[in-house]
SELUM-786323 format. One record per residue (C-alpha): residue in three letters; chain; x negated, y negated, z negated. Coordinates in Angstrom, 1 decimal. Layout:
# SELUM-786323
<rec ALA; A; <X; Y; Z>>
...
//
This chain:
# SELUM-786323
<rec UNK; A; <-219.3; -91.9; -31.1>>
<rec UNK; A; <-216.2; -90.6; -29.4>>
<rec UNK; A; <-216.7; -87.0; -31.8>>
<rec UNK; A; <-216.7; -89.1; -34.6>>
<rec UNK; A; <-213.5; -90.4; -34.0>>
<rec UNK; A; <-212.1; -87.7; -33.6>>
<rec UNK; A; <-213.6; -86.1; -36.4>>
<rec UNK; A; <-212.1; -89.3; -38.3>>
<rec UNK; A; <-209.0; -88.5; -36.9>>
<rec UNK; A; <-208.4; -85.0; -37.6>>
<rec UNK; A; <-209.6; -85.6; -41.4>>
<rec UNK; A; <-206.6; -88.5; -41.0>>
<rec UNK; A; <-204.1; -86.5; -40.0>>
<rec UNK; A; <-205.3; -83.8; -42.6>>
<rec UNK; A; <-205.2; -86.1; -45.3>>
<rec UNK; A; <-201.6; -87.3; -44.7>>
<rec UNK; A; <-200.0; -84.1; -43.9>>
<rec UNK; A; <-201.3; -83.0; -47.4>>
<rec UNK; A; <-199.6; -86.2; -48.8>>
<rec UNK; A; <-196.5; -85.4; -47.4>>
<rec UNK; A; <-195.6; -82.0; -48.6>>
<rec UNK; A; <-194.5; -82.0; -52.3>>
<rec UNK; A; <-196.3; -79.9; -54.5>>
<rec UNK; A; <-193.1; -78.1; -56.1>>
<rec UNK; A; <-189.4; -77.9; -54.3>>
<rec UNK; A; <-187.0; -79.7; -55.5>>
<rec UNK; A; <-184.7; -78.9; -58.2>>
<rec UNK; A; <-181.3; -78.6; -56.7>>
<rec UNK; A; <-178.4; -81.2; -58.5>>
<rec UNK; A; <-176.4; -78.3; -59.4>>
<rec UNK; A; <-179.3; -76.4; -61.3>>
<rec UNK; A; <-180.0; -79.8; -62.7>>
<rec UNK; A; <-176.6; -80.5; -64.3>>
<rec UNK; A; <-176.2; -77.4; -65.4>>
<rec UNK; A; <-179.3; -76.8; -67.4>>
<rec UNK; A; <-178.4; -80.7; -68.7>>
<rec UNK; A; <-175.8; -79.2; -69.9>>
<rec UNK; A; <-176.7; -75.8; -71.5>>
<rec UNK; A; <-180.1; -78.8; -73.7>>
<rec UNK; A; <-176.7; -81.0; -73.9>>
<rec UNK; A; <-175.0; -78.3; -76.1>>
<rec UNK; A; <-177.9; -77.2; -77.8>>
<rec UNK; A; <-178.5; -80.7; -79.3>>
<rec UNK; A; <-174.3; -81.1; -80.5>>
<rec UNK; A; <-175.3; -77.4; -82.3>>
<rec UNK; A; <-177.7; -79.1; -83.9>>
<rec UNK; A; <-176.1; -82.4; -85.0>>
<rec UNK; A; <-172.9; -80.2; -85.5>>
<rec UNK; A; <-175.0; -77.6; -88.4>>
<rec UNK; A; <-176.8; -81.1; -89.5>>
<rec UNK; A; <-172.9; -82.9; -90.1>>
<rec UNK; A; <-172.1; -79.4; -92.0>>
<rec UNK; A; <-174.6; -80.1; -94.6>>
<rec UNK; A; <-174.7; -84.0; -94.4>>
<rec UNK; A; <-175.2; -85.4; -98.0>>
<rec UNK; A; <-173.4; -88.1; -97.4>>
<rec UNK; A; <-170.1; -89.1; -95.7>>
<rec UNK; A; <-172.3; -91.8; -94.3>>
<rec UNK; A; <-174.5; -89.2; -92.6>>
<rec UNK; A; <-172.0; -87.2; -91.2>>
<rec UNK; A; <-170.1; -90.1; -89.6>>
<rec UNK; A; <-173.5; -90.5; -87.5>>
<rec UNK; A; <-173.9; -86.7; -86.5>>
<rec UNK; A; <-170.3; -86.3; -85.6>>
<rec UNK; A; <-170.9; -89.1; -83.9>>
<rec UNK; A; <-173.5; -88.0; -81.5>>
<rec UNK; A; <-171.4; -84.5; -81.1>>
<rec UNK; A; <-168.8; -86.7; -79.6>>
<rec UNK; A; <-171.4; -89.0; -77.7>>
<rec UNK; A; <-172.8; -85.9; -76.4>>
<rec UNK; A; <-169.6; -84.0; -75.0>>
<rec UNK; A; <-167.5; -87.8; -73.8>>
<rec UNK; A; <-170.5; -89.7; -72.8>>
<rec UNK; A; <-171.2; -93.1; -71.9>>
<rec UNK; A; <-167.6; -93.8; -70.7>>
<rec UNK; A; <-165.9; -91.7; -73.3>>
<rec UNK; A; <-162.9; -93.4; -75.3>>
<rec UNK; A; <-164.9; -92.5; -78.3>>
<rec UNK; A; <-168.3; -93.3; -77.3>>
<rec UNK; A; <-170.6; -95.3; -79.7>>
<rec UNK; A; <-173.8; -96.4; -78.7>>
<rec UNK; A; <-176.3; -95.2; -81.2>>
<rec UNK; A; <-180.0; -95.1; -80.2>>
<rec UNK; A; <-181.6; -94.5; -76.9>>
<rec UNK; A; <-179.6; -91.4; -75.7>>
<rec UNK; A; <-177.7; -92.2; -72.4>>
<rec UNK; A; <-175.6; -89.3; -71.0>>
<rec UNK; A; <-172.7; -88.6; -68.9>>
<rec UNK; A; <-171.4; -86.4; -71.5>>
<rec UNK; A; <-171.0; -82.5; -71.1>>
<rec UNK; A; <-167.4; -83.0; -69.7>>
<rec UNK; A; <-168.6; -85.1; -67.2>>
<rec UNK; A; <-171.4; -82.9; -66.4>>
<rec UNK; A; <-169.0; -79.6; -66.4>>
<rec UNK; A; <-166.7; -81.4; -63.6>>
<rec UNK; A; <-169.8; -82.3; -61.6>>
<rec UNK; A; <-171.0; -78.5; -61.7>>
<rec UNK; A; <-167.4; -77.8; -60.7>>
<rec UNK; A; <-167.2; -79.9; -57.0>>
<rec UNK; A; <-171.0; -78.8; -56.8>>
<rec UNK; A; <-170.3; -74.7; -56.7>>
<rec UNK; A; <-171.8; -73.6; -53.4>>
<rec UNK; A; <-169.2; -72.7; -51.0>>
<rec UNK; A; <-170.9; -69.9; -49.9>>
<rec UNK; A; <-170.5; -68.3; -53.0>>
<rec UNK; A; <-169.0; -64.7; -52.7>>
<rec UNK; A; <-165.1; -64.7; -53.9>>
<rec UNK; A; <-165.7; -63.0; -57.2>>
<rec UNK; A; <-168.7; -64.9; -58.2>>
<rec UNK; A; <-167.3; -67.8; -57.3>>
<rec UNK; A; <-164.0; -67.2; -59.5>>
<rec UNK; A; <-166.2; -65.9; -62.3>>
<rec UNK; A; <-168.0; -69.3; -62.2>>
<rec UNK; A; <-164.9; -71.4; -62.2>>
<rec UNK; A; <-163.5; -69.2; -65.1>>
<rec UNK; A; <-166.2; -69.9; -67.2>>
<rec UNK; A; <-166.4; -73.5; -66.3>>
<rec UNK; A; <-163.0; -73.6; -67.5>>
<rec UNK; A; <-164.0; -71.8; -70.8>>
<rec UNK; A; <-166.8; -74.0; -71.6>>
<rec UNK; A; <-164.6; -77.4; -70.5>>
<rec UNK; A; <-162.0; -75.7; -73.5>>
<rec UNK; A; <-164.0; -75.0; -76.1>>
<rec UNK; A; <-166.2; -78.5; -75.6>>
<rec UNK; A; <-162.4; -80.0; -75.8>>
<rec UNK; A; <-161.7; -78.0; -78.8>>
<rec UNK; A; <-165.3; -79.4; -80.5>>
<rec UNK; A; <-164.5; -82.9; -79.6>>
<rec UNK; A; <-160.8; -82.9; -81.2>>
<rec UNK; A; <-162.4; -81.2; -84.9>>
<rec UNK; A; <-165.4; -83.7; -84.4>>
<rec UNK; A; <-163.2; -86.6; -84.3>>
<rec UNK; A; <-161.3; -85.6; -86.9>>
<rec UNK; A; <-164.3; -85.3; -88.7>>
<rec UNK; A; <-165.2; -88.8; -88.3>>
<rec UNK; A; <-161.6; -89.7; -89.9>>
<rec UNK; A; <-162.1; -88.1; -93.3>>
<rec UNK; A; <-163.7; -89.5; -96.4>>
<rec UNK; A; <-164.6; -86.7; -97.7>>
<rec UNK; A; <-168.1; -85.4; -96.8>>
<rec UNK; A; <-166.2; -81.6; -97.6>>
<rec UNK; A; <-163.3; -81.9; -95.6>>
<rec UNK; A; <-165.3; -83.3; -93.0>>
<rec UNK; A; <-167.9; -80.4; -93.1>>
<rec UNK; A; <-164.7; -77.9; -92.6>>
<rec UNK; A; <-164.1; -79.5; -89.3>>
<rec UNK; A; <-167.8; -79.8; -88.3>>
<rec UNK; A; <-168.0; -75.8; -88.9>>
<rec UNK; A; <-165.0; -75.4; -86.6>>
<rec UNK; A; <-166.7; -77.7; -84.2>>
<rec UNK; A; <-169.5; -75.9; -84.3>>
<rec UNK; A; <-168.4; -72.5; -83.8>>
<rec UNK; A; <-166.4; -74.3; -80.6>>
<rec UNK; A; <-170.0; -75.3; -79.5>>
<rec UNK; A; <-171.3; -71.6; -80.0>>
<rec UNK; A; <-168.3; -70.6; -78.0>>
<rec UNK; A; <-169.4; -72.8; -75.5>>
<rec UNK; A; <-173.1; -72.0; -75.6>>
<rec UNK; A; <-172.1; -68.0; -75.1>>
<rec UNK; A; <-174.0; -65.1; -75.4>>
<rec UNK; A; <-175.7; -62.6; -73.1>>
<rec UNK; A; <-173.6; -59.5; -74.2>>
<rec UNK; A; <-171.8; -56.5; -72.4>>
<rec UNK; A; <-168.4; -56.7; -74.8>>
<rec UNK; A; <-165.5; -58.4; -74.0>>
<rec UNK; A; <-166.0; -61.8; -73.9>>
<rec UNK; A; <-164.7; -65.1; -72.1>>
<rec UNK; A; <-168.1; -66.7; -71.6>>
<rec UNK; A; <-169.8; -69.7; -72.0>>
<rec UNK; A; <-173.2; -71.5; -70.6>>
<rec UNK; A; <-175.6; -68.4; -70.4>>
<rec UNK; A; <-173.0; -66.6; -68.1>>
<rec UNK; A; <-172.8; -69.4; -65.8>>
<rec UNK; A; <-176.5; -69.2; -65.2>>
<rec UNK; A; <-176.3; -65.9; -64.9>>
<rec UNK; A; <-173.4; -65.8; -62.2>>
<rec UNK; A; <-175.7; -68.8; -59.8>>
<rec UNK; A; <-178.8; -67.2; -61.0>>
<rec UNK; A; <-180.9; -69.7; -62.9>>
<rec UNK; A; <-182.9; -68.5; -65.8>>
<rec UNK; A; <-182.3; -69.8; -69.1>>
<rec UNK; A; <-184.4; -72.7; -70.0>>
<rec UNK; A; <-187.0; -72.9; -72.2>>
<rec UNK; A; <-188.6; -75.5; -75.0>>
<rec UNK; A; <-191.0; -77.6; -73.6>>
<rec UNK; A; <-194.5; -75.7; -73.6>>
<rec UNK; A; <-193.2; -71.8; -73.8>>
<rec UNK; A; <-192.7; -69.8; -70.9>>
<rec UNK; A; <-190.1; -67.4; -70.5>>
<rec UNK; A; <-190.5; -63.6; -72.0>>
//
């Protein structure tokens, strides 16, 4: 009897230490808001190229609209509550990323990361001043010449993984605190 309790016991103990280990680590916050961001900017592209060739100024009042959703967020001075996406906005995100640099960060890396933090904050600014004065014109042609400079702000922003001069944008970030680039749901990475 008494080796059967133990037996029971051991197969307890087991059972619960398997219970308590997680099954992946976690995802660090900073990895987190920055890949929010990087899926952030990639959907204001999109609603960006779609208020470009909006047939109607109707139409592109609602994809500017989610550009500047997506950079202000929730408690943006702009902010209009259209469907079910909730977001800080990129700008919030982007000062988050900023207090959340590792301090242990070498000096140059860490500069580099600040720099382009600053880029990206810049050009998401420069986005959300043409999207907004998107959403003030009429005309579904003069608003499509400020959603083109809006978008080519957001390109800025997105960056590119190139060895010319360049000021930098999303891809360098994860680059400098070494996170790969993430991927559509359902392809791994090349």
């Amino acid at each position: 009897m008494r080796r059967v309790s133990v037996i029971l016991a051991a197969f307890s103990v087991l059972s619960l230490a398997g219970v308590a280990q997680p099954t992946e680590p976690p995802v660090p916050q900073l990895e987190v808001e920055v890949i929010s961001v990087v899926r952030e900017l990639q959907a204001a592209m999109f609603y960006a190229a779609l208020a470009v060739y909006a047939p109607t100024p109707a139409d592109q009042r609602l994809y500017c609209q989610q550009v500047v959703n997506l950079i202000e967020g929730e408690g943006g001075e702009h902010f209009v509550a259209e469907g079910l996406r909730r977001t800080p906005g990129m700008l919030n995100r982007l000062a988050a990323i900023h207090r959340a640099v590792p301090p242990d960060l070498p000096p140059m890396k860490r500069r580099a990361v600040v720099l382009v933090l600053n880029n990206v904050r810049t050009f998401l600014e420069l986005a959300l001043e043409e999207s907004l004065a998107s959403l003030r014109k009429e005309d579904v042609e003069a608003g499509a010449v400020h959603m083109r400079k809006a978008f080519a702000f957001l390109f800025a922003a997105w960056g590119v993984e190139v060895e010319t001069p360049y000021l930098g944008g999303m891809w360098l970030l994860l680059k400098h605190l070494g996170y790969q680039r993430p991927m559509p749901p359902g392809r791994g990475h090349p």
